[in-house]
Backbone as a printed PyTorch tensor [residue, N CA C, xyz], in Angstrom:
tensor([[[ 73.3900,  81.9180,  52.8230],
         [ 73.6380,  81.1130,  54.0270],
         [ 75.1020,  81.2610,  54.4530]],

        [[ 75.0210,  81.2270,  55.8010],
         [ 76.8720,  81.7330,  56.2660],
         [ 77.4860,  80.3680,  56.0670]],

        [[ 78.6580,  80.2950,  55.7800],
         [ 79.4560,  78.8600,  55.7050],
         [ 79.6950,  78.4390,  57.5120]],

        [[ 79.4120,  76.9000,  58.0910],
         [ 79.8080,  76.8010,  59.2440],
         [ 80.9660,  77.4140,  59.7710]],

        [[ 82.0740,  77.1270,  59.4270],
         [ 83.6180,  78.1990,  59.3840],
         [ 83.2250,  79.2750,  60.3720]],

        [[ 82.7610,  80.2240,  59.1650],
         [ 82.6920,  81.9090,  59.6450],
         [ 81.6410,  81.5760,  60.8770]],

        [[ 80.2670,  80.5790,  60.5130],
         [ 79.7060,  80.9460,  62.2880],
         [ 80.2330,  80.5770,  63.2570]],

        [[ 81.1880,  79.5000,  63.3750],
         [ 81.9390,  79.6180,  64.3750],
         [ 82.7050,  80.5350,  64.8930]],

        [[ 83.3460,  80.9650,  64.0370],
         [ 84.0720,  82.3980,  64.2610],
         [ 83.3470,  83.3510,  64.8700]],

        [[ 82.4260,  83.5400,  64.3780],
         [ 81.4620,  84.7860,  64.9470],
         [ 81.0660,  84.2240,  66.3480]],

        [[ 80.7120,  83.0450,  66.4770],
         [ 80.0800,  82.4200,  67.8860],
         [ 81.1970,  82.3790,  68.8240]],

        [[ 82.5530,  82.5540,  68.4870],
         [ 84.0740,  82.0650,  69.6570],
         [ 83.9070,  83.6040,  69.9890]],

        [[ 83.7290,  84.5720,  68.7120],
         [ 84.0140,  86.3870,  69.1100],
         [ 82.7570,  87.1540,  69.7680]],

        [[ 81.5740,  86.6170,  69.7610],
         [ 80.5100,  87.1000,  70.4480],
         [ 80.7930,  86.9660,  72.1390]],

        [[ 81.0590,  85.3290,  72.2980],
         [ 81.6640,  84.7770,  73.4510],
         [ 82.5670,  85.0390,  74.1440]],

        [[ 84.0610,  85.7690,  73.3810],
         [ 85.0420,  86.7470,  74.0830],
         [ 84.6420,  87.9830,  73.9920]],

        [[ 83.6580,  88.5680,  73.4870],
         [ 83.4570,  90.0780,  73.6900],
         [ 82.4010,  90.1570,  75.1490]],

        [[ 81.2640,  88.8130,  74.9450],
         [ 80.5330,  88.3220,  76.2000],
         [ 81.5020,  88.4320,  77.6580]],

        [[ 82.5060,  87.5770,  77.5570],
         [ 83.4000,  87.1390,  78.7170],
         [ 83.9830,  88.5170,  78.8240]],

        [[ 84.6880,  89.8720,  78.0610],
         [ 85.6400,  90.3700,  78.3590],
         [ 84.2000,  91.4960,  79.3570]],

        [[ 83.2330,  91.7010,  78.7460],
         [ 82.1580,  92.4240,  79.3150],
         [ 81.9600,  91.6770,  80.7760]],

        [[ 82.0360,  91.1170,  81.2560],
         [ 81.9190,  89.8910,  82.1540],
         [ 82.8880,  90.2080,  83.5150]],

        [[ 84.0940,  90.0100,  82.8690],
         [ 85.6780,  89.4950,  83.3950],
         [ 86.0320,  90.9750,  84.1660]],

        [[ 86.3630,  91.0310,  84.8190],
         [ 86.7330,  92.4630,  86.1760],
         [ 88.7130,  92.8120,  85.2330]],

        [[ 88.3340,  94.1540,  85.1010],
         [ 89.6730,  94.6300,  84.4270],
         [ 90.5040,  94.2900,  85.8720]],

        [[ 92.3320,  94.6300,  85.1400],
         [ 93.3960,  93.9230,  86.0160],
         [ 93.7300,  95.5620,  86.5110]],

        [[ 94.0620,  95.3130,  87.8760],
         [ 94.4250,  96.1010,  88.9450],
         [ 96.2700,  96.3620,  89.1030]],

        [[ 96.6320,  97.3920,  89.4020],
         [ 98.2330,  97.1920,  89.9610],
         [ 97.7850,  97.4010,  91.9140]],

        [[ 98.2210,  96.8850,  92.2700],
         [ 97.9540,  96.8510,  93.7740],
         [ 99.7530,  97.3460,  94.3310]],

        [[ 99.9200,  98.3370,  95.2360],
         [101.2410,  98.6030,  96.0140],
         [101.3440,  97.7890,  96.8420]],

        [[102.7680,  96.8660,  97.4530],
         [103.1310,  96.2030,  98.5400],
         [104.1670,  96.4090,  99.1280]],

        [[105.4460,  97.1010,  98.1480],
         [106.4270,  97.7670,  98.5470],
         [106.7770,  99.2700,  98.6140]],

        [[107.3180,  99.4870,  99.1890],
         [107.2180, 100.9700,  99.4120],
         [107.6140, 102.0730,  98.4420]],

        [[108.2570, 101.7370,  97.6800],
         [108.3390, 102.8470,  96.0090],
         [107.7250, 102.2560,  94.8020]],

        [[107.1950, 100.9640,  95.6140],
         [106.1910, 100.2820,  94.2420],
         [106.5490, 100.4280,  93.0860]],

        [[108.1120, 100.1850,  92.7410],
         [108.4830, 100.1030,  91.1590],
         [107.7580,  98.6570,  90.4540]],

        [[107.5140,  97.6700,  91.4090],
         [106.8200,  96.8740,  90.4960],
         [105.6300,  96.6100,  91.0290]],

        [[104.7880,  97.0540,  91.0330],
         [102.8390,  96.4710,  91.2940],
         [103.0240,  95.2120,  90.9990]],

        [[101.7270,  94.6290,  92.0660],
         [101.4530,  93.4820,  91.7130],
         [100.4330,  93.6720,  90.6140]],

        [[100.0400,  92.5290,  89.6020],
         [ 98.9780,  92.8560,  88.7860],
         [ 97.7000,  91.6330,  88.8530]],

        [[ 96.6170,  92.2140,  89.2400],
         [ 95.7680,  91.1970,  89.0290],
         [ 94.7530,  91.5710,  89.0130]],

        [[ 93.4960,  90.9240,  88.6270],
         [ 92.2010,  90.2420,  88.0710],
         [ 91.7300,  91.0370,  89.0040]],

        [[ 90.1770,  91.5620,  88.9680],
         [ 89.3300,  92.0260,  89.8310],
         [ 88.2270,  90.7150,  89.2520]],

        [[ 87.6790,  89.6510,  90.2020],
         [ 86.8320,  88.9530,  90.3890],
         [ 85.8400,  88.8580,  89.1420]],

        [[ 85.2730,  88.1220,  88.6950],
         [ 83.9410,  88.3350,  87.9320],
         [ 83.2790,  88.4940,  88.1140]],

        [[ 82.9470,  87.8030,  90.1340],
         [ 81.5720,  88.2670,  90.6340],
         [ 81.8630,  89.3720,  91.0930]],

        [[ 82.9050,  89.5620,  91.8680],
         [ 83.4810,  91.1020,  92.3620],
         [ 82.7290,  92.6550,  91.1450]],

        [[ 83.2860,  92.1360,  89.9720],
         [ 83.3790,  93.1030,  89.0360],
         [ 81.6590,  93.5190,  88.7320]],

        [[ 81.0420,  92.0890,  88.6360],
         [ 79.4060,  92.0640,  88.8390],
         [ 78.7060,  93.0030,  89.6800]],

        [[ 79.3100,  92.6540,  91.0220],
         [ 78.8050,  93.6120,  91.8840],
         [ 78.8160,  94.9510,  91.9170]],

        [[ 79.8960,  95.1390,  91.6760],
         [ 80.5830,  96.7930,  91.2720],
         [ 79.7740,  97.1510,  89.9950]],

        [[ 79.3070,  96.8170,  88.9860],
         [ 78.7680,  97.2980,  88.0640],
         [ 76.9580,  97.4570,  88.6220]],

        [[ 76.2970,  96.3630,  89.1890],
         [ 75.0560,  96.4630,  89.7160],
         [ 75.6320,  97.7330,  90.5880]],

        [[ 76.4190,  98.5740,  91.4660],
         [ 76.1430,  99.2740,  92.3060],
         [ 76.1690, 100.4720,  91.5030]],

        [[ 76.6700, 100.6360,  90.4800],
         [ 76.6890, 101.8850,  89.3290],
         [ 75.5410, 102.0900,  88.6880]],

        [[ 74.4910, 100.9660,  88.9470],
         [ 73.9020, 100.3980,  87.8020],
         [ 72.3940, 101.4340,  87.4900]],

        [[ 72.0700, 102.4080,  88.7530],
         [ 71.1550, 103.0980,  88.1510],
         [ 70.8560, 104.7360,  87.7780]],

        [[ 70.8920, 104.9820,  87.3400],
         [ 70.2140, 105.5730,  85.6780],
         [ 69.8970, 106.9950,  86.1750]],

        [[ 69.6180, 107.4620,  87.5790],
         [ 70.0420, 108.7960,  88.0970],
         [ 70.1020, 108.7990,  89.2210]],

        [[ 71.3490, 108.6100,  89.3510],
         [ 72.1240, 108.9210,  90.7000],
         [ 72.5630, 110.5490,  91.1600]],

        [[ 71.9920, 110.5120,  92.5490],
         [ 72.7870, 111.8520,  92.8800],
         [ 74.0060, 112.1030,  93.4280]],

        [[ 74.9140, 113.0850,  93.1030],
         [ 76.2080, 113.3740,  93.5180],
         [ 76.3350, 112.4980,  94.8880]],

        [[ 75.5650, 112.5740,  95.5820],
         [ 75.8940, 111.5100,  97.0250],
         [ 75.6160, 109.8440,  96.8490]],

        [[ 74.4980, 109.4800,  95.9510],
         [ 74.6100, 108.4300,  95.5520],
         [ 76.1070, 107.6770,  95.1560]],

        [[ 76.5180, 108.5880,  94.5250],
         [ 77.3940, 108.3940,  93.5530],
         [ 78.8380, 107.8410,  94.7110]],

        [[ 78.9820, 109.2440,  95.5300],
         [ 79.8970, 109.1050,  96.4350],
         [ 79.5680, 107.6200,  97.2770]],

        [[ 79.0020, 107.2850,  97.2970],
         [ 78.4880, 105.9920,  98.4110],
         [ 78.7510, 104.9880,  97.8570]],

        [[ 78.1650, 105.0640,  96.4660],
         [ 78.8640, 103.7020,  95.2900],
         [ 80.0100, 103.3380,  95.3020]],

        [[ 80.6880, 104.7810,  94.9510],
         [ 82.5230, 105.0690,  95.6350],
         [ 83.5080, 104.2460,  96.4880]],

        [[ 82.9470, 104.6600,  96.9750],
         [ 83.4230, 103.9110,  98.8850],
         [ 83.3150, 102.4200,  99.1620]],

        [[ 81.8590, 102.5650,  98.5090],
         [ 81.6320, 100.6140,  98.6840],
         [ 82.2120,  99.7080,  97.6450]],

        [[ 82.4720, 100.1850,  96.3450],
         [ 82.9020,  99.8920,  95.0460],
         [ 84.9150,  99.5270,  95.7190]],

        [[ 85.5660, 100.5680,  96.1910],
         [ 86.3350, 100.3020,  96.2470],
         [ 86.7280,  99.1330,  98.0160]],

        [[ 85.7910,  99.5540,  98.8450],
         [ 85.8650,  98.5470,  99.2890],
         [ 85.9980,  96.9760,  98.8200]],

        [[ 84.7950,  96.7060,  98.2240],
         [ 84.6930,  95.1820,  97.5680],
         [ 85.8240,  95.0790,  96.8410]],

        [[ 86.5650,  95.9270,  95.9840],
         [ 87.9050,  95.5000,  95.2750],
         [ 88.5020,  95.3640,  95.7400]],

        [[ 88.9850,  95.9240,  97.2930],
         [ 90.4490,  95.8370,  97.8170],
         [ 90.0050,  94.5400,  98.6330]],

        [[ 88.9560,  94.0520,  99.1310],
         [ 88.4600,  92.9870,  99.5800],
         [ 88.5340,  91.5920,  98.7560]],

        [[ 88.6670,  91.8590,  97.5800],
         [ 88.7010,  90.6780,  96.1170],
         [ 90.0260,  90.5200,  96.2540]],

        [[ 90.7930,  91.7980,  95.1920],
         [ 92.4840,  91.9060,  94.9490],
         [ 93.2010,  91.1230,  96.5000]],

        [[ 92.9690,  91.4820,  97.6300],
         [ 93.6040,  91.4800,  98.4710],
         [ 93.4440,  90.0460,  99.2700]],

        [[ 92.4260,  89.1120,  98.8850],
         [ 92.2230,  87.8280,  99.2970],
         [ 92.5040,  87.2080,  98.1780]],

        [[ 92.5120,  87.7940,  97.1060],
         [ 93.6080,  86.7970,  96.1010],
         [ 94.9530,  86.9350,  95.8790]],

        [[ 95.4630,  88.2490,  96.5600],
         [ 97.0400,  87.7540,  96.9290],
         [ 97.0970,  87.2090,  97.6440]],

        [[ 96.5830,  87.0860,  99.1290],
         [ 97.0840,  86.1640, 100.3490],
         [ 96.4160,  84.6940,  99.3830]],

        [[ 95.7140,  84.2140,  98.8320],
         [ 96.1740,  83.1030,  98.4630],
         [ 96.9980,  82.8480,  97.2870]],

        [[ 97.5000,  83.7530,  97.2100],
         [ 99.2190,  83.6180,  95.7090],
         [100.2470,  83.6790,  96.6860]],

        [[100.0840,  84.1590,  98.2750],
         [101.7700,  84.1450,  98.9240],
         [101.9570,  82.5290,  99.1480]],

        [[103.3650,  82.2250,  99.0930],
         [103.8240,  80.8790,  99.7900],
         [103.1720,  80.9690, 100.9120]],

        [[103.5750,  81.8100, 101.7950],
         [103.1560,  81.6500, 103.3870],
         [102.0120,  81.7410, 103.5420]],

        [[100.9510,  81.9710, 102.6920],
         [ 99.6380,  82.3400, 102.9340],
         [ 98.9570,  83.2460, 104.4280]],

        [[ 99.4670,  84.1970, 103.6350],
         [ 99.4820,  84.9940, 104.4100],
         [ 97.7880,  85.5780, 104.8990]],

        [[ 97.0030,  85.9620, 106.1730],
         [ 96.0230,  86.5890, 106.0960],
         [ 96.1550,  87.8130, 105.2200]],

        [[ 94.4270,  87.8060, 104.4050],
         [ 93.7430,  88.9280, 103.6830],
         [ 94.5090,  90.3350, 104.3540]],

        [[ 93.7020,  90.2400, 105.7450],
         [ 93.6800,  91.5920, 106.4330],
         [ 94.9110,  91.5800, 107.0290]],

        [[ 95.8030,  90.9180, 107.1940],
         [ 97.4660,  91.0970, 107.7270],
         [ 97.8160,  91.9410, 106.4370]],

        [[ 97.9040,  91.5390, 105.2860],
         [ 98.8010,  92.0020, 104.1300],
         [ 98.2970,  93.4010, 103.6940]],

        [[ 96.9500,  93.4420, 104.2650],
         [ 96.5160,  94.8920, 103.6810],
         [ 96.8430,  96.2870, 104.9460]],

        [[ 96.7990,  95.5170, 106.2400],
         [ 96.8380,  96.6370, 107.4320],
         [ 98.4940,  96.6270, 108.1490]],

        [[ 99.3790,  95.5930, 107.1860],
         [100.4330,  95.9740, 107.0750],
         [101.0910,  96.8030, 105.7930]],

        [[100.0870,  97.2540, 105.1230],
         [100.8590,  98.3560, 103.8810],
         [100.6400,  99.3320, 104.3740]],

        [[101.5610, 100.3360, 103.9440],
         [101.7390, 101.4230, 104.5800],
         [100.6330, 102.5390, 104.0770]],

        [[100.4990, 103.8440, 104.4410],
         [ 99.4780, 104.7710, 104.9310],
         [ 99.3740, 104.9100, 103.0980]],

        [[100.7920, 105.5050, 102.6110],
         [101.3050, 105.6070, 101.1380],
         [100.2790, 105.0020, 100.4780]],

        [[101.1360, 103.9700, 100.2550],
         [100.2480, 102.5060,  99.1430],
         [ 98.6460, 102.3350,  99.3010]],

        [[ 97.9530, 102.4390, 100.4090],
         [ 96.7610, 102.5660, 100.5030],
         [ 96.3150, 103.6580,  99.4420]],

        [[ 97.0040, 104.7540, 100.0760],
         [ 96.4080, 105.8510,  98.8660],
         [ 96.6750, 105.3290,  97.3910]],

        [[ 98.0300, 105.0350,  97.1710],
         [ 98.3150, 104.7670,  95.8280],
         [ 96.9780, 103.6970,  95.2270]],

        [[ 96.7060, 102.1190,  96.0200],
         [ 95.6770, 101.4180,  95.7910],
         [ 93.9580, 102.1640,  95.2740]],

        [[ 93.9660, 103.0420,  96.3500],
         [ 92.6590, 103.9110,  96.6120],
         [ 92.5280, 104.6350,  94.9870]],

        [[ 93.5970, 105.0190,  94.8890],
         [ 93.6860, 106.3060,  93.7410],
         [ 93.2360, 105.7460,  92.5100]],

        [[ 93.6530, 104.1920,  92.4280],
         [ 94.4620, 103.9760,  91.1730],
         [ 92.9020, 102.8210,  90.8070]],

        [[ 91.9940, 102.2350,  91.7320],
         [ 90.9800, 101.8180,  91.9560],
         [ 89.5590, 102.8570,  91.4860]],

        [[ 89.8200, 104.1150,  91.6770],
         [ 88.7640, 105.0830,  91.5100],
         [ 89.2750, 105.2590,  89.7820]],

        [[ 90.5060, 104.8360,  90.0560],
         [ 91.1800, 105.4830,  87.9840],
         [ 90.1040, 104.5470,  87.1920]],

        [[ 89.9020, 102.8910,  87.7070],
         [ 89.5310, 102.1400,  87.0530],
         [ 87.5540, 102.7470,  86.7350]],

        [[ 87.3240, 102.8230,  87.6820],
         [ 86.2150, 103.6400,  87.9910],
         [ 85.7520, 104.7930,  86.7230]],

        [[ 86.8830, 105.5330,  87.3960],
         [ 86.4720, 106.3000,  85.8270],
         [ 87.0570, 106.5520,  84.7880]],

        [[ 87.4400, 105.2080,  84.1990],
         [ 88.0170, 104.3620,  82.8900],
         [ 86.9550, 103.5780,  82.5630]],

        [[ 86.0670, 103.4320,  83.0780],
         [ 84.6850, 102.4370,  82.5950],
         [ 83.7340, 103.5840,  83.1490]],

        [[ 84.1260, 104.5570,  83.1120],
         [ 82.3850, 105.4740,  82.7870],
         [ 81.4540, 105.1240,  83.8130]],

        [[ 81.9070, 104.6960,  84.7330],
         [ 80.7690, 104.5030,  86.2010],
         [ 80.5630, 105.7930,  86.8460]],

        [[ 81.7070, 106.1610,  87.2610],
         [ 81.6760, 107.6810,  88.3600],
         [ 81.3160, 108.5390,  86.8790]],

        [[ 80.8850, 109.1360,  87.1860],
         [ 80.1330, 110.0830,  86.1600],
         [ 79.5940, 111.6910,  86.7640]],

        [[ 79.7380, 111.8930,  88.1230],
         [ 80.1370, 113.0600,  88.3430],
         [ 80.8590, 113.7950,  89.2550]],

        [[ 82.4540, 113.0890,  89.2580],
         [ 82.8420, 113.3870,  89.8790],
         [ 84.3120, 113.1880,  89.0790]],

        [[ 85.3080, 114.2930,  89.1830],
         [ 86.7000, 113.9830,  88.8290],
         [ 87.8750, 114.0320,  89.4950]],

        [[ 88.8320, 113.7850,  89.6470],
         [ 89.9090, 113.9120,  90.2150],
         [ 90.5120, 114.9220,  90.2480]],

        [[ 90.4530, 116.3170,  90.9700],
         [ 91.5590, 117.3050,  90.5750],
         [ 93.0400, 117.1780,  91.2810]],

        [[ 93.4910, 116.4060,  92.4230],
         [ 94.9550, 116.4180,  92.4900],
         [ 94.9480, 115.5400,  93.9370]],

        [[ 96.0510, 115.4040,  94.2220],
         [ 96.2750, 114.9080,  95.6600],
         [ 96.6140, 115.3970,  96.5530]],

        [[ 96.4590, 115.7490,  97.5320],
         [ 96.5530, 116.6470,  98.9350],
         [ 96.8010, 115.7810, 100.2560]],

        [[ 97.3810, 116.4360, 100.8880],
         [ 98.3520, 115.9300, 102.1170],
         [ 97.1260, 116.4480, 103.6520]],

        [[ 96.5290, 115.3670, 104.4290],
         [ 95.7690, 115.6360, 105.5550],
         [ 96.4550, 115.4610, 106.8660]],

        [[ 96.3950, 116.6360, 107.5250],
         [ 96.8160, 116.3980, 108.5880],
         [ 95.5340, 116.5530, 109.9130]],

        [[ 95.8830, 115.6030, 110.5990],
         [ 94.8150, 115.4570, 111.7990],
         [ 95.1830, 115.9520, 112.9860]],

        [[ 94.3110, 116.2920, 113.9550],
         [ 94.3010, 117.1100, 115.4360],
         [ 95.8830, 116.8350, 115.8380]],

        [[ 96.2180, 115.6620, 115.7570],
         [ 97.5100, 115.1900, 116.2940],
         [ 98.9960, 115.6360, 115.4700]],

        [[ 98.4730, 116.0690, 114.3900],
         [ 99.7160, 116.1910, 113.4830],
         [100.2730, 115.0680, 112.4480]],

        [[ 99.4250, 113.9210, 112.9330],
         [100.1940, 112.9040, 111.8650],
         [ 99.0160, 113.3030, 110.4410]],

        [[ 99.9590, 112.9130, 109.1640],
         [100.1110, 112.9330, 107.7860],
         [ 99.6610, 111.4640, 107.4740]],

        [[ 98.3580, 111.8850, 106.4280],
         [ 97.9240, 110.9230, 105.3500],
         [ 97.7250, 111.9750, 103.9850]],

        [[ 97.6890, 110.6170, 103.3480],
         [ 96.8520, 111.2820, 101.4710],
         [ 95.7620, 111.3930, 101.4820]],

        [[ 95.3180, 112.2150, 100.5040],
         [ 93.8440, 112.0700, 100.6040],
         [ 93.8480, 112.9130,  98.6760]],

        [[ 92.7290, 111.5860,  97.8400],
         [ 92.2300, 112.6000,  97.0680],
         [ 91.3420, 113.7890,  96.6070]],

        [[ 91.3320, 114.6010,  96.0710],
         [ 90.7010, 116.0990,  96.1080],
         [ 89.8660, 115.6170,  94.9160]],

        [[ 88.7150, 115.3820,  95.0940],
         [ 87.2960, 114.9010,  94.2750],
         [ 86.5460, 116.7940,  93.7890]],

        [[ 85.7310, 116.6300,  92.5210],
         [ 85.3910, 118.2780,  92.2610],
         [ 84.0070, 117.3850,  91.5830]],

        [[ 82.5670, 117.5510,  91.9800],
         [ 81.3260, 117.2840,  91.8490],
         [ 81.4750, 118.3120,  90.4710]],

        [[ 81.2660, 117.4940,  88.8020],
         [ 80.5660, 118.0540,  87.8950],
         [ 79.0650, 118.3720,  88.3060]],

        [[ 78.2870, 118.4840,  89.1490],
         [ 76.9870, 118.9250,  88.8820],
         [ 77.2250, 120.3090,  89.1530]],

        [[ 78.1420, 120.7030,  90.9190],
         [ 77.5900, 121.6610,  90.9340],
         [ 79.3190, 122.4450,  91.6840]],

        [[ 80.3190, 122.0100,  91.0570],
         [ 81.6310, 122.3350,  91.5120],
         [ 82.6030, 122.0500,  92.5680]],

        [[ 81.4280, 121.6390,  93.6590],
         [ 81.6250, 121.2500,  95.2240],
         [ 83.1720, 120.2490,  94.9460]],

        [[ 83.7870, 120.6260,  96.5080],
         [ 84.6000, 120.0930,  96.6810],
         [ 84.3780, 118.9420,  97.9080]],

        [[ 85.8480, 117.6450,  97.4120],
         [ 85.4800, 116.5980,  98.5820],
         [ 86.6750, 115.9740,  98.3620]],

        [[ 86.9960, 115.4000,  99.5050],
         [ 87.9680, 114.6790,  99.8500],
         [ 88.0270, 112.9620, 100.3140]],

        [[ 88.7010, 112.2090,  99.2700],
         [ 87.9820, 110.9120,  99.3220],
         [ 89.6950, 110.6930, 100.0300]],

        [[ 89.2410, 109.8750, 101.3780],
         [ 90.6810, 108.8240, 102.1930],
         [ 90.7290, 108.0010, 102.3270]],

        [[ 91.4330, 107.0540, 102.0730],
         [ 91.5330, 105.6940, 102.4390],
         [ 91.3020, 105.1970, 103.3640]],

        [[ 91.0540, 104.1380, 103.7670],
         [ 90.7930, 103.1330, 104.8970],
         [ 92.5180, 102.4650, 105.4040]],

        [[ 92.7680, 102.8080, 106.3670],
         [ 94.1580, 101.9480, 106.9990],
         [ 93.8140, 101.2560, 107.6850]],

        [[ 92.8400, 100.7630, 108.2310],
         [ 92.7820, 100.1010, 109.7850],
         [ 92.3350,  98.6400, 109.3930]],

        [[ 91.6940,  98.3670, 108.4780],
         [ 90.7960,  97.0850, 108.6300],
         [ 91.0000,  97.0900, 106.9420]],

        [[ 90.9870,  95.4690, 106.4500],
         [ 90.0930,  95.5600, 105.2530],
         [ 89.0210,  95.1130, 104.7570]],

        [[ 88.1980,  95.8770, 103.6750],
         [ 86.5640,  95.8860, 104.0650],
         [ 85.8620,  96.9640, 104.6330]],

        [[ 86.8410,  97.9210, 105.5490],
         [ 86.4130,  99.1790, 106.1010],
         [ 86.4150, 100.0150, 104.9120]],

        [[ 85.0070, 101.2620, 104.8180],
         [ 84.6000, 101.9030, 103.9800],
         [ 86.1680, 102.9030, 104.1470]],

        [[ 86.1810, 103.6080, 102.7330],
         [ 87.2140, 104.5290, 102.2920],
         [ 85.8370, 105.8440, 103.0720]],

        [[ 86.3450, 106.9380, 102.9090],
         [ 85.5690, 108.0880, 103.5440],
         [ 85.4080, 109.4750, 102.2470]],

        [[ 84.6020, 109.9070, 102.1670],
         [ 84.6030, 111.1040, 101.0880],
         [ 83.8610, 112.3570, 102.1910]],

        [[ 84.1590, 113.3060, 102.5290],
         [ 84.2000, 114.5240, 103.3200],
         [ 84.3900, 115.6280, 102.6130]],

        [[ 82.9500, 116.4020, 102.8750],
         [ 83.1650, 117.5710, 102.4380],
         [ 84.8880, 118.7660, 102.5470]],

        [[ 85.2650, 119.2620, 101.4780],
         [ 87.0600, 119.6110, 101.5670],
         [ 86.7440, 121.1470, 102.2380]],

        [[ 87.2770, 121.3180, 103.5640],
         [ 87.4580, 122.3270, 103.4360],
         [ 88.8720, 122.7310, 103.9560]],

        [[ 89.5720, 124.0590, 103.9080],
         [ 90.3840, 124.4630, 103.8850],
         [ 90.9020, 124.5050, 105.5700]],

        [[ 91.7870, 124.7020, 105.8260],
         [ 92.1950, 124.2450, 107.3680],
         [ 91.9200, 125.1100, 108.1310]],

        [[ 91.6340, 126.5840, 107.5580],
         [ 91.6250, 128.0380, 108.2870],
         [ 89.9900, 128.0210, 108.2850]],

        [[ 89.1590, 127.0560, 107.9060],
         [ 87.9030, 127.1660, 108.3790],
         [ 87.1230, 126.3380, 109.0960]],

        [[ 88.1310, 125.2770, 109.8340],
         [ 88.1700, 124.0840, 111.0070],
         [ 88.4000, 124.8650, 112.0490]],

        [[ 87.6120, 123.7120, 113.0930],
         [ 87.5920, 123.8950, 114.2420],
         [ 88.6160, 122.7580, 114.8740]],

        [[ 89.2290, 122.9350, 116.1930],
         [ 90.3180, 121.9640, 116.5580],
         [ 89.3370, 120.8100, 116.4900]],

        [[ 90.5730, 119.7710, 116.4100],
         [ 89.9630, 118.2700, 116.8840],
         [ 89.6160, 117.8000, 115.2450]],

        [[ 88.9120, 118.3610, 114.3640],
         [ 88.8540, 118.2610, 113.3960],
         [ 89.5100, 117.8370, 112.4280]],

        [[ 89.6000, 116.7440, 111.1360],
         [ 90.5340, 116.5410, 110.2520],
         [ 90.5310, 117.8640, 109.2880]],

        [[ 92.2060, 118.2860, 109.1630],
         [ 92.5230, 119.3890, 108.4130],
         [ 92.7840, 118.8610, 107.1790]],

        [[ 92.6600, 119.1560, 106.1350],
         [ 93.0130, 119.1410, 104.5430],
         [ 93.9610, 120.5600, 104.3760]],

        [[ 95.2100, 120.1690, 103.8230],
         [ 96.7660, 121.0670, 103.8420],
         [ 96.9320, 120.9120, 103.0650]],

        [[ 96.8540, 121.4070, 101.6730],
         [ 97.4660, 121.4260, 100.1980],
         [ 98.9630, 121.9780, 100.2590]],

        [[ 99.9020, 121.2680, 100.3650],
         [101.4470, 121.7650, 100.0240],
         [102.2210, 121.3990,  98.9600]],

        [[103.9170, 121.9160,  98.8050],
         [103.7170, 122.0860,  97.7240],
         [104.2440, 120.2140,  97.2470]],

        [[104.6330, 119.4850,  98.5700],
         [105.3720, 118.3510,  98.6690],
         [104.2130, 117.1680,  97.7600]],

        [[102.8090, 117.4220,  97.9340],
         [101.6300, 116.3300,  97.6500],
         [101.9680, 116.1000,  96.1850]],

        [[102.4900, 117.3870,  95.6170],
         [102.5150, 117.0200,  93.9120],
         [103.8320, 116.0040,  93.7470]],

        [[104.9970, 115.5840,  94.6840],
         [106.2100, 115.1560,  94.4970],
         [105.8740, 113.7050,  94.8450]],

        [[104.5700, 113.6900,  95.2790],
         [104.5690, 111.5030,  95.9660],
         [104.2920, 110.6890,  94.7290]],

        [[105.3150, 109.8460,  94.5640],
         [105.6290, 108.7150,  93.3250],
         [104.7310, 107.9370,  93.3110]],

        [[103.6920, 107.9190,  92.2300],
         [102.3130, 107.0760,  92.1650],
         [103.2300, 106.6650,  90.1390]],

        [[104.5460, 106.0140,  90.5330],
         [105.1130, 105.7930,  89.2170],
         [104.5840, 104.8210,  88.3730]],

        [[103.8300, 103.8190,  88.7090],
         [102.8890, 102.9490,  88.6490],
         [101.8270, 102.9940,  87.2440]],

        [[101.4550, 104.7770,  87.9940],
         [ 99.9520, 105.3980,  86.9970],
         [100.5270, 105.6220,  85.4450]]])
């Protein structure tokens, strides 16, 4: 027979291994512009819930997967980002604090959100090979990460959302700029994309 003692013990450690399975791992979120210090916080419990039900079945295809992606990091930056505006003094709006960070930090957020992703074994076929610099019809410059499909090598390009928050992130087939047509978003690998301070990671 176990002595009461030890079953308690065992019943407090079943219960924190319960809760930590439960509890949404902690995030660094960018707000300043060289982001030497992230903010750090909590991803939701129900947040984290949700995000795991959207991983949650058992054969997903490479596009499945990508769609989980997009919506997965939506709902986080939607959680993280309505629980800082209620940690500012000024209480600041959700969507003010997020569509005032810059083009940067989005990516840095985006990047570092998919890390968590596949640090818990959700994304499962898809990896990160590097970061790349997009330029659009107009010439203006965003980040964008360079995604490589383990099933079948394919390349893709996952971008952040700037405009709204809650707006889906985007994953687009990658292709090279010399095989676009105008008007089109270009993907520009230079040599500057490897030099952007994600000092954070």
């Amino acid at each position: 027979m176990i002595p009461f003692k030890i079953k308690t013990i065992l019943i407090i450690a079943l219960f924190s291994l319960s809760y930590q399975t439960y509890a949404g791992p902690l995030v660094k979120i960018c707000l300043d512009e060289n982001c030497k210090k992230p903010s750090e916080l909590k991803i939701s419990e129900s947040c984290w819930t949700q995000v795991k039900d959207i991983f949650s079945s058992p054969f997903s295809t490479d596009k499945d997967e990508q769609d989980n992606i997009i919506t997965s990091i939506s709902l986080i930056e939607s959680d993280v980002f309505l629980t800082l505006s209620k940690l500012t003094p000024e209480s600041y709006d959700a969507n003010d604090l997020y569509t005032s960070n810059s083009i940067k930090n989005n990516y840095r957020n985006t990047k570092y959100i998919l890390g968590i992703l596949l640090d818990k074994h959700m994304v499962k076929h898809h990896f990160i090979r590097k970061t790349i610099t997009i330029k659009n019809w107009a010439g203006f410059e965003s980040y964008g990460l360079l995604l490589q499909s383990l099933t079948d090598s394919k390349l893709y390009v996952l971008v952040s959302n700037n405009t709204e928050l809650g707006s889906s992130a985007r994953i687009e087939s990658y292709k090279k700029s010399s095989d676009l047509t105008s008007g089109v978003i270009k993907t520009i690998e230079t040599p500057q994309t490897r030099d952007i301070e994600d000092d954070f990671e």
